[in-house]
PANU-106929 format. One record per atom (N, C-alpha, C, O): residue number from 1; x, y, z. Coordinates in nm, 2 decimals, padded with zeros to 4 digits. Layout:
% residues N
  pos      c1      c2      c3
  NUM       X       Y       Z
...
This chain:
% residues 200
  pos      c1      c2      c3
    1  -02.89  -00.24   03.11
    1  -02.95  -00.15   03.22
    1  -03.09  -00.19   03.24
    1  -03.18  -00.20   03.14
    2  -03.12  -00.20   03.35
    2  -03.29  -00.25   03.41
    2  -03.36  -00.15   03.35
    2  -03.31  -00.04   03.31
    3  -03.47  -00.17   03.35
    3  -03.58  -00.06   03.34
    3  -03.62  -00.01   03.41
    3  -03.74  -00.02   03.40
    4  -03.58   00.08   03.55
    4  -03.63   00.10   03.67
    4  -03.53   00.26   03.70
    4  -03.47   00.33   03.61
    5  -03.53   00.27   03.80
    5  -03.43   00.35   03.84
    5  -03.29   00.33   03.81
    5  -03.25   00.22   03.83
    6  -03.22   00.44   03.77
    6  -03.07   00.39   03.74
    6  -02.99   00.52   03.77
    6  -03.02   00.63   03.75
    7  -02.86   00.47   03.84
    7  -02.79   00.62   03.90
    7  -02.68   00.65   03.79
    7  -02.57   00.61   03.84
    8  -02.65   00.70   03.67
    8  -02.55   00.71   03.60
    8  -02.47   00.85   03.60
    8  -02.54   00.93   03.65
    9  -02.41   00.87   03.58
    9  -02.33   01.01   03.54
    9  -02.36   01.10   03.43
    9  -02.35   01.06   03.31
   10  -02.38   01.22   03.47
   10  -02.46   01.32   03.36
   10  -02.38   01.41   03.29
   10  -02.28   01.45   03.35
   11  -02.39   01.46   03.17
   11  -02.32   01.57   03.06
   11  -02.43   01.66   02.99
   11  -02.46   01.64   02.88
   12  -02.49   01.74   03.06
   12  -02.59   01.81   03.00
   12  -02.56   01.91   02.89
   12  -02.48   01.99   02.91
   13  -02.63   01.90   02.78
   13  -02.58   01.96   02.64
   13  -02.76   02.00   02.60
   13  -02.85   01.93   02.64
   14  -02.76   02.11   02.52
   14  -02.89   02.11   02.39
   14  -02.83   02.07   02.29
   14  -02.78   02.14   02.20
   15  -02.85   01.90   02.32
   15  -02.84   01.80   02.25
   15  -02.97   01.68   02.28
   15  -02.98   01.61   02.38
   16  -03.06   01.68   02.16
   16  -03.16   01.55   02.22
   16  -03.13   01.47   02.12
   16  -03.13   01.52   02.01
   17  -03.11   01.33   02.15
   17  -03.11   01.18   02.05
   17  -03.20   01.12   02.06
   17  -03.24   01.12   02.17
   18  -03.26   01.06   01.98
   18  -03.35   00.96   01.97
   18  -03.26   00.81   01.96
   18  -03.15   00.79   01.91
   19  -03.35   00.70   02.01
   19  -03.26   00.56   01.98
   19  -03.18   00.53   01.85
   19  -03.24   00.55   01.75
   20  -03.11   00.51   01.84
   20  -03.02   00.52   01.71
   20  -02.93   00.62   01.63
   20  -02.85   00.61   01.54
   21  -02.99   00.73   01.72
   21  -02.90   00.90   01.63
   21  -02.77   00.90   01.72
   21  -02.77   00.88   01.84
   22  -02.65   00.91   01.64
   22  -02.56   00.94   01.63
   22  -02.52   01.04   01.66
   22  -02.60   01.11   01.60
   23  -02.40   01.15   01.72
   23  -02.33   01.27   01.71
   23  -02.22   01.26   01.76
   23  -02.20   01.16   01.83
   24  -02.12   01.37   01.74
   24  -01.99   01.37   01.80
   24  -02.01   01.46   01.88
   24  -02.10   01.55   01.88
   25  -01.90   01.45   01.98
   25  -01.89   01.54   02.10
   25  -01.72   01.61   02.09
   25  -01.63   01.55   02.02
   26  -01.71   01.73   02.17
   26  -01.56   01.77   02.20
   26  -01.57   01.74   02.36
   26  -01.67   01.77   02.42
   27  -01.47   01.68   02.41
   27  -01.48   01.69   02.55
   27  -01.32   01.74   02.59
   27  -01.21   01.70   02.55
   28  -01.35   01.85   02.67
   28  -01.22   01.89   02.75
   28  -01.22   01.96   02.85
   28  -01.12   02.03   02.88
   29  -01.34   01.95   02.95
   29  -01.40   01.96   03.07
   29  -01.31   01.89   03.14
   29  -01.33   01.78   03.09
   30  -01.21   01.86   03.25
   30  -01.20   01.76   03.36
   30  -01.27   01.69   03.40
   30  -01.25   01.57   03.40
   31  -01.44   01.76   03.45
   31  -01.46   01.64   03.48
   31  -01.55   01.57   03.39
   31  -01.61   01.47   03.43
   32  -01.57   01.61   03.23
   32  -01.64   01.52   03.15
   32  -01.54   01.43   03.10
   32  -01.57   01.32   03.05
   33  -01.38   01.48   03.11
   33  -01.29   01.37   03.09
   33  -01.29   01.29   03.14
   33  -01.24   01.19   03.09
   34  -01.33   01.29   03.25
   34  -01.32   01.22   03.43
   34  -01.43   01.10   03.39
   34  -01.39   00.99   03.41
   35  -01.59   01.15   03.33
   35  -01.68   01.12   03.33
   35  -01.64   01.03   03.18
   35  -01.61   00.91   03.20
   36  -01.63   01.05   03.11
   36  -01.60   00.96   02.93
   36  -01.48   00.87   02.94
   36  -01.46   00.80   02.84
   37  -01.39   00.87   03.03
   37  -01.28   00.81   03.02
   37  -01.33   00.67   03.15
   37  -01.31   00.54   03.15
   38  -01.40   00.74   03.23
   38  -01.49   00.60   03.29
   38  -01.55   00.51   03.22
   38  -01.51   00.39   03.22
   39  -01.68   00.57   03.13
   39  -01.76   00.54   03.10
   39  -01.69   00.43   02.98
   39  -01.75   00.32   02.95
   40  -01.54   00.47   02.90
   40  -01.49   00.37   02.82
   40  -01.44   00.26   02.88
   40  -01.42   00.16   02.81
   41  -01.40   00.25   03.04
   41  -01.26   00.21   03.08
   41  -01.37   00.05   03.12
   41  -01.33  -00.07   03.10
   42  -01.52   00.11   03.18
   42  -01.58   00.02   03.23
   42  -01.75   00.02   03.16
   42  -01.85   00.03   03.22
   43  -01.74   00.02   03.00
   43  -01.80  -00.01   02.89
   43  -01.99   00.01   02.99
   43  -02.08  -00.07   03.00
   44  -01.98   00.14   03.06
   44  -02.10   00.17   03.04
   44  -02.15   00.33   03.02
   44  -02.07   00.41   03.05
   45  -02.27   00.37   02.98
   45  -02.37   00.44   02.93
   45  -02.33   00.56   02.99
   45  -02.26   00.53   03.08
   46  -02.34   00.72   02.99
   46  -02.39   00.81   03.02
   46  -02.50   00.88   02.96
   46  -02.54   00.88   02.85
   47  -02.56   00.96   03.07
   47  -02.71   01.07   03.01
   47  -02.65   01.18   02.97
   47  -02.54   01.22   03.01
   48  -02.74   01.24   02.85
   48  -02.76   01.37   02.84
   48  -02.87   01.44   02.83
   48  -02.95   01.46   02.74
   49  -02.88   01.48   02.97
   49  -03.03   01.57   03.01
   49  -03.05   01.72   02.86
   49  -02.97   01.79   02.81
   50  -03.15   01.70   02.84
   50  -03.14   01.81   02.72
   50  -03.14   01.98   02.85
   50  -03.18   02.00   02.96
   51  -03.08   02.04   02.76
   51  -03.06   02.17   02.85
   51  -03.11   02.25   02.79
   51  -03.06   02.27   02.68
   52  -03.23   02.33   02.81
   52  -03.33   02.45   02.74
   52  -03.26   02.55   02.71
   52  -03.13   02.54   02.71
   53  -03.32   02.65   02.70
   53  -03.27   02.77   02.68
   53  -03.25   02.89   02.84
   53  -03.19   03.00   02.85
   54  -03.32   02.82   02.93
   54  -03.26   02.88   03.08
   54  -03.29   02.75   03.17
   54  -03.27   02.77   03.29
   55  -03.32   02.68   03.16
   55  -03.35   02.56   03.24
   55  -03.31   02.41   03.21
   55  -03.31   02.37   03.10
   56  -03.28   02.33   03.30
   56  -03.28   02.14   03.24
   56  -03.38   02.10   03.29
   56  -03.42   02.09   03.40
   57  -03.45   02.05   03.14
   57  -03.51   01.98   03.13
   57  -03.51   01.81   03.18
   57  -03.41   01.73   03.17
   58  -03.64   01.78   03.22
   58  -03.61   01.63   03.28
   58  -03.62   01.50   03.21
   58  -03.63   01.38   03.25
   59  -03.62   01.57   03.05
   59  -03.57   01.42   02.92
   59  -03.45   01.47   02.94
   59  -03.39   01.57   02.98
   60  -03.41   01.31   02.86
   60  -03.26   01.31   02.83
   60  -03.25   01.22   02.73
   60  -03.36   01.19   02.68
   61  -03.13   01.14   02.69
   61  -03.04   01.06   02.60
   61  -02.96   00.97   02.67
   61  -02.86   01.01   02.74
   62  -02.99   00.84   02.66
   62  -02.88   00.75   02.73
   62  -02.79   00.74   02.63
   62  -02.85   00.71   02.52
   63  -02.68   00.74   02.62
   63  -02.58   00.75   02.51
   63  -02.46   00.68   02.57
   63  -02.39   00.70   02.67
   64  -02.44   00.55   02.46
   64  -02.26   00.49   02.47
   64  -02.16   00.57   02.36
   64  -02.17   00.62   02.25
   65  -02.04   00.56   02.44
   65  -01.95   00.60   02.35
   65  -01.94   00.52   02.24
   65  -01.88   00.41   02.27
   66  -01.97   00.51   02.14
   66  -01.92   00.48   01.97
   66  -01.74   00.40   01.92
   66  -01.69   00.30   01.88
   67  -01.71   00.55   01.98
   67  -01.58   00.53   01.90
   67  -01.47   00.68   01.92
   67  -01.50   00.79   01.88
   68  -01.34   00.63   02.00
   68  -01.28   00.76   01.99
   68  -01.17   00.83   01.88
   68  -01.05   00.80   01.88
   69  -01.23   00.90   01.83
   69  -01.26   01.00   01.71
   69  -01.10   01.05   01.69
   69  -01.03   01.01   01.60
   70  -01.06   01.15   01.80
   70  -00.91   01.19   01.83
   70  -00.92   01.25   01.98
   70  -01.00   01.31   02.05
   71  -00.75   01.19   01.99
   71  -00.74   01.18   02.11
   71  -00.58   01.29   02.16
   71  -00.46   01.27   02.16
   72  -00.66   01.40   02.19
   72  -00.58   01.52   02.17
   72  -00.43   01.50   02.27
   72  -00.42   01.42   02.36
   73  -00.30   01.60   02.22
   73  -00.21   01.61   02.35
   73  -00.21   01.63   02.51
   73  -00.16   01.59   02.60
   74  -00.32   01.75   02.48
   74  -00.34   01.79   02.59
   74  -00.47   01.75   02.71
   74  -00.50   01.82   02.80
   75  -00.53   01.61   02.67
   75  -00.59   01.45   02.66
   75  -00.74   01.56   02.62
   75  -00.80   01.55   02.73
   76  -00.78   01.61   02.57
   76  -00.91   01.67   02.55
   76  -00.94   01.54   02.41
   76  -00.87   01.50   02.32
   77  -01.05   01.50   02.44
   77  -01.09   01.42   02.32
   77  -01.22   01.48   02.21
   77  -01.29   01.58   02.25
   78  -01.25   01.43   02.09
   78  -01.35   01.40   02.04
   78  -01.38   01.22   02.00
   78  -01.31   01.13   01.94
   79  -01.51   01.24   02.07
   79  -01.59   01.09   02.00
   79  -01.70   01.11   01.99
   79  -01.76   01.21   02.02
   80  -01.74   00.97   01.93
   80  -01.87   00.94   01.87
   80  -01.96   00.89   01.96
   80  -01.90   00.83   02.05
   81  -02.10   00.89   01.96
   81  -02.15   00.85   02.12
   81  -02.30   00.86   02.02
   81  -02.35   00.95   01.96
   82  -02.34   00.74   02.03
   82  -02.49   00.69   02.00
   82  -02.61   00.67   02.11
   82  -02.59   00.61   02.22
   83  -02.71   00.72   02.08
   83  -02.85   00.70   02.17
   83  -02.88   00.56   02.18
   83  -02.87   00.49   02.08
   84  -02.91   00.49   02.29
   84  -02.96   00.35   02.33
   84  -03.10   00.38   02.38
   84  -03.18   00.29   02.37
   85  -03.14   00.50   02.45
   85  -03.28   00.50   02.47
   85  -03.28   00.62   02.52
   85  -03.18   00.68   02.55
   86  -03.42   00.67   02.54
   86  -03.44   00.76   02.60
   86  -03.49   00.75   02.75
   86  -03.52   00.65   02.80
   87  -03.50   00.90   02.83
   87  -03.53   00.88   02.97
   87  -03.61   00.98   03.02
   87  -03.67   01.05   02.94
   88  -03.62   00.98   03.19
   88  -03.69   01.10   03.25
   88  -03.58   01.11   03.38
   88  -03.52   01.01   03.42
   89  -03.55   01.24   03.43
   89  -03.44   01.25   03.56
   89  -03.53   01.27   03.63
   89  -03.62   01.36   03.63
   90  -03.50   01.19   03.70
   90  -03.54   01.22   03.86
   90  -03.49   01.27   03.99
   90  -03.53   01.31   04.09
   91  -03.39   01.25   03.94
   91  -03.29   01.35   04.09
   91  -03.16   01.39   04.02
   91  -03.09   01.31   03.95
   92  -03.15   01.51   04.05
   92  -03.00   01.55   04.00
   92  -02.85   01.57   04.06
   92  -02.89   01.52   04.16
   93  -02.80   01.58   04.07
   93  -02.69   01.54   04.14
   93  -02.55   01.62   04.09
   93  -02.45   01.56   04.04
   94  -02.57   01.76   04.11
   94  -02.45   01.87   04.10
   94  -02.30   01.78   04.09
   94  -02.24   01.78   03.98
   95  -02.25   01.70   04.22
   95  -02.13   01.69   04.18
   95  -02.17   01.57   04.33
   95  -02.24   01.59   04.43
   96  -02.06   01.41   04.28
   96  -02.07   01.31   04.34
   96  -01.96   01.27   04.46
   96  -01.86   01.34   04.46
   97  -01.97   01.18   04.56
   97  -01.86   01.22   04.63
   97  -01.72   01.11   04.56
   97  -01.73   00.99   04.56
   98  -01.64   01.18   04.52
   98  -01.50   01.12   04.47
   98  -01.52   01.13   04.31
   98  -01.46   01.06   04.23
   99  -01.60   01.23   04.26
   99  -01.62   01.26   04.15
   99  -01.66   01.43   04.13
   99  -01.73   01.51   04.19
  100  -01.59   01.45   04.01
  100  -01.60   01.56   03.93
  100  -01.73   01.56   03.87
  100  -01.79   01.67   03.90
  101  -01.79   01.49   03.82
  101  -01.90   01.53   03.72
  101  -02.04   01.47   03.77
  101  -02.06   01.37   03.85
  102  -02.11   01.53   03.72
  102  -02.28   01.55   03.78
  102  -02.34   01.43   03.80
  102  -02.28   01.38   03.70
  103  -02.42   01.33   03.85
  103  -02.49   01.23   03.85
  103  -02.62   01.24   03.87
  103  -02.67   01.35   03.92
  104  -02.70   01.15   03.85
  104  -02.87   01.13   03.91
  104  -02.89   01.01   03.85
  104  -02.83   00.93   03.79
  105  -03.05   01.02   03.91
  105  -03.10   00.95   03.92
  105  -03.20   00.89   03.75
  105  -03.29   00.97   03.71
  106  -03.17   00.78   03.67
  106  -03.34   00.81   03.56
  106  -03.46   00.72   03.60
  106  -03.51   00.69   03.71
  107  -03.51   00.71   03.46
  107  -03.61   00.61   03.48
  107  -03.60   00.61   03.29
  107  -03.60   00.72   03.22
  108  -03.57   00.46   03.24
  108  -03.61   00.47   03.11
  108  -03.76   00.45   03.06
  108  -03.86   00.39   03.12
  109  -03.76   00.52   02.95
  109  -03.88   00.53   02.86
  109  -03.89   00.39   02.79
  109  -03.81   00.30   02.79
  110  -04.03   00.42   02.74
  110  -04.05   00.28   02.63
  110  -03.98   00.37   02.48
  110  -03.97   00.48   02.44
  111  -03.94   00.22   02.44
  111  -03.92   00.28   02.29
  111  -04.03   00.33   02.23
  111  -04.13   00.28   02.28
  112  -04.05   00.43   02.12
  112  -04.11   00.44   02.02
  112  -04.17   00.41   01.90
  112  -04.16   00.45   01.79
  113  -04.25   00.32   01.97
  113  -04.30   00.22   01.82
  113  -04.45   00.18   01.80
  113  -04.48   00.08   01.86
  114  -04.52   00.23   01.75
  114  -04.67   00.16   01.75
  114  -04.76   00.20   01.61
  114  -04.71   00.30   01.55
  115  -04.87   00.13   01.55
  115  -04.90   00.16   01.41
  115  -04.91   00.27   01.35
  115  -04.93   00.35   01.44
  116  -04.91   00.33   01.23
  116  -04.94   00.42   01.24
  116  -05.08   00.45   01.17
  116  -05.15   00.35   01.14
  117  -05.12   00.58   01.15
  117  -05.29   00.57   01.13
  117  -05.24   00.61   00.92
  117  -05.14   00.65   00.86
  118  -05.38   00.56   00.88
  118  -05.33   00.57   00.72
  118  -05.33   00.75   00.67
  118  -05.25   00.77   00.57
  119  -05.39   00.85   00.72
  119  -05.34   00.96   00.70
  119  -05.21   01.02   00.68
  119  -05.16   01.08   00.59
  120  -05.17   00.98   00.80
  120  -05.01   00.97   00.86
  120  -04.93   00.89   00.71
  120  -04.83   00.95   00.66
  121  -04.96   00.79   00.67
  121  -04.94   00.68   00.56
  121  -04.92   00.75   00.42
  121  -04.82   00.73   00.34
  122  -05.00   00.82   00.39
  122  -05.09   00.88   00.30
  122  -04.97   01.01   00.26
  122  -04.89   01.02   00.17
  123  -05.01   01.11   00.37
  123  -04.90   01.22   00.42
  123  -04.73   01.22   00.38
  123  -04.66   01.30   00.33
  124  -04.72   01.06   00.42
  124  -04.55   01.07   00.39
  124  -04.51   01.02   00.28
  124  -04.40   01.03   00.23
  125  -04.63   00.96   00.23
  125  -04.61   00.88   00.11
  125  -04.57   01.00   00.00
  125  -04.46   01.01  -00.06
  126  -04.71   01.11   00.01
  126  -04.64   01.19  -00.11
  126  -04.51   01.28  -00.05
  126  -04.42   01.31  -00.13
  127  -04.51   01.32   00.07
  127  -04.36   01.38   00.08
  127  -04.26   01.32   00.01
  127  -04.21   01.36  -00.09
  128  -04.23   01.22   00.08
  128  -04.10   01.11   00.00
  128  -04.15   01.10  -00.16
  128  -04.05   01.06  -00.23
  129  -04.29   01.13  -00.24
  129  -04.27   01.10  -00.35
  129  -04.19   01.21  -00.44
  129  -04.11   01.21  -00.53
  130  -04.29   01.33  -00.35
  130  -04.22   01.52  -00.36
  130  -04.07   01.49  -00.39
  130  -04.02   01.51  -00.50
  131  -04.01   01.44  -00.27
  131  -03.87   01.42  -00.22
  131  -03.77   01.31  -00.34
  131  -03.64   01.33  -00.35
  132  -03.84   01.22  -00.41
  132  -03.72   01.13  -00.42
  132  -03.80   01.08  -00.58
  132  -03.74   01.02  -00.66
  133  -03.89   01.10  -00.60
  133  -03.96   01.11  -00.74
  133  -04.05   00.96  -00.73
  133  -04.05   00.90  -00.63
  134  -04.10   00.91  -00.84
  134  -04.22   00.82  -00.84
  134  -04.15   00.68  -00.78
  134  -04.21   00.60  -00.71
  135  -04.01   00.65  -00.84
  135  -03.96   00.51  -00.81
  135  -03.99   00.51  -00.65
  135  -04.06   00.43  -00.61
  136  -03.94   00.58  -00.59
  136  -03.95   00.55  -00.42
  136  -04.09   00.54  -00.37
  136  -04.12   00.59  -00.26
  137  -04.19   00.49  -00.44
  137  -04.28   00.49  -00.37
  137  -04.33   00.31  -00.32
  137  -04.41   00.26  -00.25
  138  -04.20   00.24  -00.43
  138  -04.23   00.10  -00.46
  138  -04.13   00.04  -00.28
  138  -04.16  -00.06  -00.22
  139  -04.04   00.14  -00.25
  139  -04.01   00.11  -00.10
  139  -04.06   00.14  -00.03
  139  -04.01   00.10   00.08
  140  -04.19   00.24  -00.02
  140  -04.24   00.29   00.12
  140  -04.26   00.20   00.23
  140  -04.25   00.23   00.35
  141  -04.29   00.12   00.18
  141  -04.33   00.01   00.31
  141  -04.21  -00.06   00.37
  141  -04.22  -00.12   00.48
  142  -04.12  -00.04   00.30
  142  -04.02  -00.10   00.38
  142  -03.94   00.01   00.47
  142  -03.83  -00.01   00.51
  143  -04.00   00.11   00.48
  143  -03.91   00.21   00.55
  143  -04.01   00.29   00.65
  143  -03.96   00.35   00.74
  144  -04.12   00.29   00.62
  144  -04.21   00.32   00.73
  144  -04.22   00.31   00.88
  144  -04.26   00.20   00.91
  145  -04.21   00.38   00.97
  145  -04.20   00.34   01.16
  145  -04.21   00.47   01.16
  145  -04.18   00.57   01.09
  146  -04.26   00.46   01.34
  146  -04.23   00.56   01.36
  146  -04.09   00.65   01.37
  146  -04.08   00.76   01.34
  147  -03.98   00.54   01.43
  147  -03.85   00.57   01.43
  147  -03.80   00.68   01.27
  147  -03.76   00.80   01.25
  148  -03.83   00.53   01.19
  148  -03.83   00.63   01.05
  148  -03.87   00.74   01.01
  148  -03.78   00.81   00.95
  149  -03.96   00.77   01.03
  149  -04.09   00.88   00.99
  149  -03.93   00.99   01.07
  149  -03.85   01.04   00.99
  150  -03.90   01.02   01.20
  150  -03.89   01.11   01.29
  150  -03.75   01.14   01.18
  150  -03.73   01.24   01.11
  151  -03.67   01.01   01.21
  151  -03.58   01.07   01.11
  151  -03.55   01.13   01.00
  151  -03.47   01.21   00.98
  152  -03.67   01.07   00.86
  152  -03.66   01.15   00.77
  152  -03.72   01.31   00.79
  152  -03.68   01.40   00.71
  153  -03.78   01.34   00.87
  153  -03.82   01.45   00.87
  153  -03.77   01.53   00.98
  153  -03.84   01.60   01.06
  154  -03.58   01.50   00.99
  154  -03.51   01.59   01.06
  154  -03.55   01.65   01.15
  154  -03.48   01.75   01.15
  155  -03.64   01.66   01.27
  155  -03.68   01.69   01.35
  155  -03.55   01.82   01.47
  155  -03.45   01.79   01.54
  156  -03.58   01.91   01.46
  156  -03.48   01.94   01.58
  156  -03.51   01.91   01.69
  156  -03.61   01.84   01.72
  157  -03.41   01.95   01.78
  157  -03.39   01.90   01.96
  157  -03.51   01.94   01.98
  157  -03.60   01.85   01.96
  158  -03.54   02.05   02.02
  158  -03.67   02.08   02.10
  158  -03.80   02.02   02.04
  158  -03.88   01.98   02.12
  159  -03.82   02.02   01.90
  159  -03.92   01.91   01.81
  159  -03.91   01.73   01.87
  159  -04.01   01.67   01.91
  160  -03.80   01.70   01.87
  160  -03.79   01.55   01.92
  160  -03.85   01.56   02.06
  160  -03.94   01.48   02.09
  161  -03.79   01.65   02.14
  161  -03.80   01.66   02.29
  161  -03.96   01.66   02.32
  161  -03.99   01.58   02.41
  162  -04.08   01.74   02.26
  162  -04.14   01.78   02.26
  162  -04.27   01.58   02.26
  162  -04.34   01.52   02.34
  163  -04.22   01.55   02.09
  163  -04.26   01.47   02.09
  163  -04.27   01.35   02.17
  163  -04.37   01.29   02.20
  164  -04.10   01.33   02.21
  164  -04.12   01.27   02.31
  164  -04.21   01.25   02.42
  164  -04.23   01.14   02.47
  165  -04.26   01.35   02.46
  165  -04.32   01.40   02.57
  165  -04.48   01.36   02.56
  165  -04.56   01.31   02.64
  166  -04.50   01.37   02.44
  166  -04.61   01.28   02.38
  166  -04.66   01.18   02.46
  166  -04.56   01.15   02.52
  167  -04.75   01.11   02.51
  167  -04.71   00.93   02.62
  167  -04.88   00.90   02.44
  167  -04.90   00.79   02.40
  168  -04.95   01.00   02.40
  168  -05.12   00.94   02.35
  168  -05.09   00.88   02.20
  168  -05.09   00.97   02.11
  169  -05.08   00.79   02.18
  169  -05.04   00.73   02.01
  169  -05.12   00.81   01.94
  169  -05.05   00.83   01.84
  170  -05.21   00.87   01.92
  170  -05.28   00.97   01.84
  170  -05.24   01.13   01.83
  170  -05.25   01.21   01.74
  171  -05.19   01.13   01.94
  171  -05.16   01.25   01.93
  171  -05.00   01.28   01.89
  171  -04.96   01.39   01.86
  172  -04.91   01.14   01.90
  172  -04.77   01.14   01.85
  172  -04.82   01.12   01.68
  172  -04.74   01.16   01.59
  173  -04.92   01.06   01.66
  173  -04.96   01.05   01.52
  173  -04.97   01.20   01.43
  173  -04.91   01.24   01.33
  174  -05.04   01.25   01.48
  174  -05.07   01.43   01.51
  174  -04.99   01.51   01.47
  174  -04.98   01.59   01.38
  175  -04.91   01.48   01.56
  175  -04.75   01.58   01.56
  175  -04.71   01.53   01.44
  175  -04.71   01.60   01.34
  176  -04.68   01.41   01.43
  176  -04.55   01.39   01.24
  176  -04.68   01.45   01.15
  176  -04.67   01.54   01.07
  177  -04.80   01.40   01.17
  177  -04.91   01.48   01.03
  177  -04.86   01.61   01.02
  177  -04.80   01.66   00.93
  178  -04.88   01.67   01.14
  178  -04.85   01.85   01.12
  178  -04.72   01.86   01.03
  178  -04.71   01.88   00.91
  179  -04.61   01.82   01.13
  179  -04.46   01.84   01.10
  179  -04.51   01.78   00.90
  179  -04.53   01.88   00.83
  180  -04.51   01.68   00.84
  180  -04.53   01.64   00.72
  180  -04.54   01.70   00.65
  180  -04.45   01.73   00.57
  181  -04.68   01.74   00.65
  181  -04.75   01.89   00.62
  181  -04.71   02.01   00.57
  181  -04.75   02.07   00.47
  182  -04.59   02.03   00.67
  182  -04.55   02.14   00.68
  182  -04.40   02.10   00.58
  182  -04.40   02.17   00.48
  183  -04.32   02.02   00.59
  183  -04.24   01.99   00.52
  183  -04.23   01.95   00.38
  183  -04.13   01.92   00.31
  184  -04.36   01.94   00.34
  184  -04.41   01.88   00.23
  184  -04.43   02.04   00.12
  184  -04.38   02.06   00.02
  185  -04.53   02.13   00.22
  185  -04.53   02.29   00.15
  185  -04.37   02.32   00.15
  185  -04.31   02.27   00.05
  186  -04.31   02.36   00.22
  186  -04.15   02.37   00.18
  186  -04.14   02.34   00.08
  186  -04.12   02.42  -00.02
  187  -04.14   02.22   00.07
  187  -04.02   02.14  -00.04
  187  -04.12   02.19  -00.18
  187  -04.06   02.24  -00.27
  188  -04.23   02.18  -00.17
  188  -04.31   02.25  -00.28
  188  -04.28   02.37  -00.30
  188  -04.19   02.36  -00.38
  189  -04.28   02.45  -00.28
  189  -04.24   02.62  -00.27
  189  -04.08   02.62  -00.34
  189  -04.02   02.67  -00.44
  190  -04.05   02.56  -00.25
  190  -03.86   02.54  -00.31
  190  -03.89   02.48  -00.42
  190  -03.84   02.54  -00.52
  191  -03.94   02.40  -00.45
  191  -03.96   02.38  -00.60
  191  -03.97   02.44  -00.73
  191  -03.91   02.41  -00.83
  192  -04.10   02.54  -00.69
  192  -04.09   02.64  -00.74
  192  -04.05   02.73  -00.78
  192  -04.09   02.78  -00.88
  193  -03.97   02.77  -00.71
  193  -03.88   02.89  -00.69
  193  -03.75   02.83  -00.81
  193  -03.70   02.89  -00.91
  194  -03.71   02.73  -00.76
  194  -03.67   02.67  -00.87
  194  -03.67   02.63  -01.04
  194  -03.60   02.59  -01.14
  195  -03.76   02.65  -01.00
  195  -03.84   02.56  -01.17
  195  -03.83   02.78  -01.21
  195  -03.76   02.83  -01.29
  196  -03.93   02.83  -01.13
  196  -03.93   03.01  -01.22
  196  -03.77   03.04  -01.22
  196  -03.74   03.08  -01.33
  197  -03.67   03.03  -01.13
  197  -03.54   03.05  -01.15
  197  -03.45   03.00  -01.29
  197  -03.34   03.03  -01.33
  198  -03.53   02.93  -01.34
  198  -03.46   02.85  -01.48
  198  -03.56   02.86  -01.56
  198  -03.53   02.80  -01.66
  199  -03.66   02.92  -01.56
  199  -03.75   02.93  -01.66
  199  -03.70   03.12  -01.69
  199  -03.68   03.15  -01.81
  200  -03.69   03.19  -01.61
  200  -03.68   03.29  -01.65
  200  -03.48   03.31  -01.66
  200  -03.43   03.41  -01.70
């Protein structure tokens, strides 16, 4: 798919992926059957605009089907469907002509990738040492990105979405410090709690 405008077929879910994240879906909508049974028959992509809490939002998830999972009697499926990139919508598209399900317009994003600052370095280092004890610190470097960083620190939908939204390399730097930070007290605290739980 170009990097420009692209007209694809939409399944809006509060669901956000990042490049590489994985989920399963239930589909038994007509017209998302309509929409996934396309998208296998002629091996391309659907979006998933993230859906807020009263509104759609204008990121999304370009996602291929994976793999189908089971394929019910009553033809309702579950499959697997992976992120290829992220996007922005630009025009939305309720219902298409000779189609059931929603369409628009995107524009893909750049991937997520650029140095990171040594704070940031610093920060995750002792998380993951918190997390996985002194040997893992002899891998850090081979697991470091930003991609990385997002995933080990589980991010939820609206957390991903958010960052996304990011465009300032300092200030996407920013956000994982805080998020770190914060995940790093956690896991300390839970520690504790643990360690007095068996001491007393």
């Amino acid at each position: 798919m170009k990097q420009e405008n692209n007209h694809i077929g939409l399944f809006s879910l509060r669901i956000f992926l990042l490049p590489g994240e994985q989920t399963t879906l239930h589909i038994y909508e007509p017209r998302y059957l309509q929409l996934i049974t396309e998208c296998i028959s002629n091996e391309v992509e659907f979006g998933i605009p993230y859906q807020g809490k009263t509104t759609l939002t204008e990121f999304g998830s370009l996602v291929s089907v994976k793999q189908i999972l089971k394929n019910y009697d009553n033809g309702e499926l579950d499959i697997l469907v992976e992120c290829k990139q992220n996007f922005k919508l630009n025009h939305y598209e309720g219902q298409t002509e000779g189609k059931l399900y929603p369409a628009g317009t995107i524009t893909l994003l750049r991937s997520i990738e650029h140095p990171l600052n040594s704070e940031l370095i610093d920060n995750i280092g002792k998380y993951l040492q918190l997390l996985h004890g002194d040997s893992f610190n002899d891998e850090l470097h081979e697991i470091l990105g930003i991609k990385n960083i997002v995933k080990m620190l589980n991010l939820k939908d609206d957390e991903k979405l958010r960052f996304m939204k990011i465009t300032d390399e300092q200030r996407q730097n920013d956000f994982l410090l805080r998020k770190t930070r914060y995940m790093t007290i956690l896991l300390e605290q839970e520690r504790k709690v643990d360690q007095n739980f068996y001491l007393n």
